[in-house]
C-alpha positions in Angstrom: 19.3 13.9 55.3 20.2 17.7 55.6 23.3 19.1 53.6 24.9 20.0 56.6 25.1 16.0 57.9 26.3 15.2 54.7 29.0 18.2 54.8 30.1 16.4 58.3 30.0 13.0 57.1 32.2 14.2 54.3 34.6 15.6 56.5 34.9 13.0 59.2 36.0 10.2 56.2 38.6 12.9 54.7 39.7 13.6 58.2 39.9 9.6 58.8 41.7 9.4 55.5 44.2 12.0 56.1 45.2 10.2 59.5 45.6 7.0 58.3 47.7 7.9 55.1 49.9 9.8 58.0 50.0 6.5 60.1 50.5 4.3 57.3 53.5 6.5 56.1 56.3 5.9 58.7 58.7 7.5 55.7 57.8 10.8 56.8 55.7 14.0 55.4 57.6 16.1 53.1 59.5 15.7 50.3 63.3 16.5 51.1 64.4 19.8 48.5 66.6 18.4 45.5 69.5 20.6 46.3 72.6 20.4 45.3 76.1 21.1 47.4 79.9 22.1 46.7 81.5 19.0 49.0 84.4 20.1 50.3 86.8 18.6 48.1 85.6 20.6 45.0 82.6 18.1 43.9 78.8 18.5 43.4 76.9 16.3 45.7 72.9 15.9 44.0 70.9 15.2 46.7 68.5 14.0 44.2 71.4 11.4 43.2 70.9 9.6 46.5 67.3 8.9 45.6 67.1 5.2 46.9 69.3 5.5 50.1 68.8 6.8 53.5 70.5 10.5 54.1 71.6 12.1 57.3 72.0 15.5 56.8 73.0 18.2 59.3 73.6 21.7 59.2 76.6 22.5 61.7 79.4 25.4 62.2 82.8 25.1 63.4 81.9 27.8 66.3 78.6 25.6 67.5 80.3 23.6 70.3 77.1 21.0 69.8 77.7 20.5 66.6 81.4 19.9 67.2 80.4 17.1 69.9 78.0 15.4 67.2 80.8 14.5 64.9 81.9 11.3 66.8 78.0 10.4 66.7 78.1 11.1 63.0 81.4 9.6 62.0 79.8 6.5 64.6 76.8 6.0 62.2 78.7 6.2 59.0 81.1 3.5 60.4 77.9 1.3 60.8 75.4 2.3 58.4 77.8 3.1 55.2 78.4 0.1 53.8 74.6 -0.4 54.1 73.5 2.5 52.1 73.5 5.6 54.7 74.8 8.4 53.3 75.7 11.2 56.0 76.3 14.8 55.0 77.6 17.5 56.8 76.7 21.2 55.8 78.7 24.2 56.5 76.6 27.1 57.1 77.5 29.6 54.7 79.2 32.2 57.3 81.8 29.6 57.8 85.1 30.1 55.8 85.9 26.5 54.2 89.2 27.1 55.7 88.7 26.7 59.0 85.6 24.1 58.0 88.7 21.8 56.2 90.5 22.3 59.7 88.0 21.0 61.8 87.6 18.2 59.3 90.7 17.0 59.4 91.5 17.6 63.3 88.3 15.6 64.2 89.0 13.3 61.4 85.4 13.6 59.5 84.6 10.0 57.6 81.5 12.1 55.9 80.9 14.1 53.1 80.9 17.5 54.2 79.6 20.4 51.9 79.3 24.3 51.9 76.4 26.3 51.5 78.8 28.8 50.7 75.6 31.0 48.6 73.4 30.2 51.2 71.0 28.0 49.1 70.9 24.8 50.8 69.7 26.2 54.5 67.0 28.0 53.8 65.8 25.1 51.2 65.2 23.4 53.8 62.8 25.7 56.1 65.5 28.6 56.6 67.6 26.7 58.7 69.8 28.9 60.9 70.1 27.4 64.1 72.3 24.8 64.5 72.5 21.8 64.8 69.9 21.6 62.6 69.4 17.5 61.4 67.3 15.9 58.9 66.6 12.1 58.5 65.7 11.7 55.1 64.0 8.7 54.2 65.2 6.2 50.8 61.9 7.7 49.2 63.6 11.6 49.3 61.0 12.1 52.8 61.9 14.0 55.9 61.2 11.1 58.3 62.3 13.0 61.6 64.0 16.7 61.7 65.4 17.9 64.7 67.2 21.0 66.0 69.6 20.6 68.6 70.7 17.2 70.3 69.8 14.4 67.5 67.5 11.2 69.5 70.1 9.1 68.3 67.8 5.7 69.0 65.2 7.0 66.5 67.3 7.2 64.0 68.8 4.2 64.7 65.1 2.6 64.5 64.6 4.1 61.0 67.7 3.0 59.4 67.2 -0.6 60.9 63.9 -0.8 59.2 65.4 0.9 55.8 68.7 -0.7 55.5 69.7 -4.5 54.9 70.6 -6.4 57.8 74.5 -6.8 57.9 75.9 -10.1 56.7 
């Protein structure tokens, strides 16, 4: 047997590998950054605290009129998920004055933690977010399961929190 068949042979079983470790991990690729955020009421949210639960997490502004129309969607899956472990965060960019963040949060009646990336740490942990909406699923094992810019496939996420969450009782 030449090297050079044994080089391939060696390859095509890593390759194999690699794709079924990727199949066989519906939980997502990447480990989510352990961040943490100024909520809006003062706190520190540890993302890294929430190890064990399902996470929503968007980046929004209060002049992105998408991510305005997302809210009832959001406030929506806390309604149904939160009492079964989905935690939902909302992050001001940090060009957003948390005064007119706390107004939109209170005229559209937020049920979700929002936070300010008021330093401008928590976007570009994430892949330099600056677009928004920018929305990441993460998984109860701190994985990005599904990441999306723009308009969320609200169905999918659906999907994963059926399969990560308890049914209701």
């Amino acid at each position: 047997m030449k090297k050079r068949d044994v080089f391939i042979g060696i390859f095509v079983l890593a390759l194999t590998g690699a794709l079924l470790a990727l199949w066989l991990a519906p939980e997502g690729g990447r480990t989510a950054p352990q961040v943490e955020m100024e909520t809006l009421d003062g706190s520190t949210l540890h993302l890294a605290d929430l190890q064990g639960q399902p996470v929503l997490l968007t980046f929004w502004a209060t002049t992105c009129p998408s991510c305005v129309e997302e809210i009832p969607h959001f406030n929506q899956l806390k309604a149904e998920y939160g009492e079964r472990g989905l935690q939902v965060i909302g992050v001001a960019m940090h060009y957003d004055p948390p005064a007119q963040v706390a107004e939109m949060v209170r005229r559209r009646n937020v049920n979700y933690t929002v936070a300010l990336d008021r330093d401008d740490q928590v976007a570009p942990a994430f892949g330099n977010v600056q677009l928004t909406p920018t929305t990441f699923l993460i998984s109860p094992r701190g994985r990005i399961a599904y990441q999306k810019m723009g308009d969320l496939d609200w169905e999918r996420v659906e999907k994963h929190l059926d399969r990560w969450l308890p049914a209701r009782s």
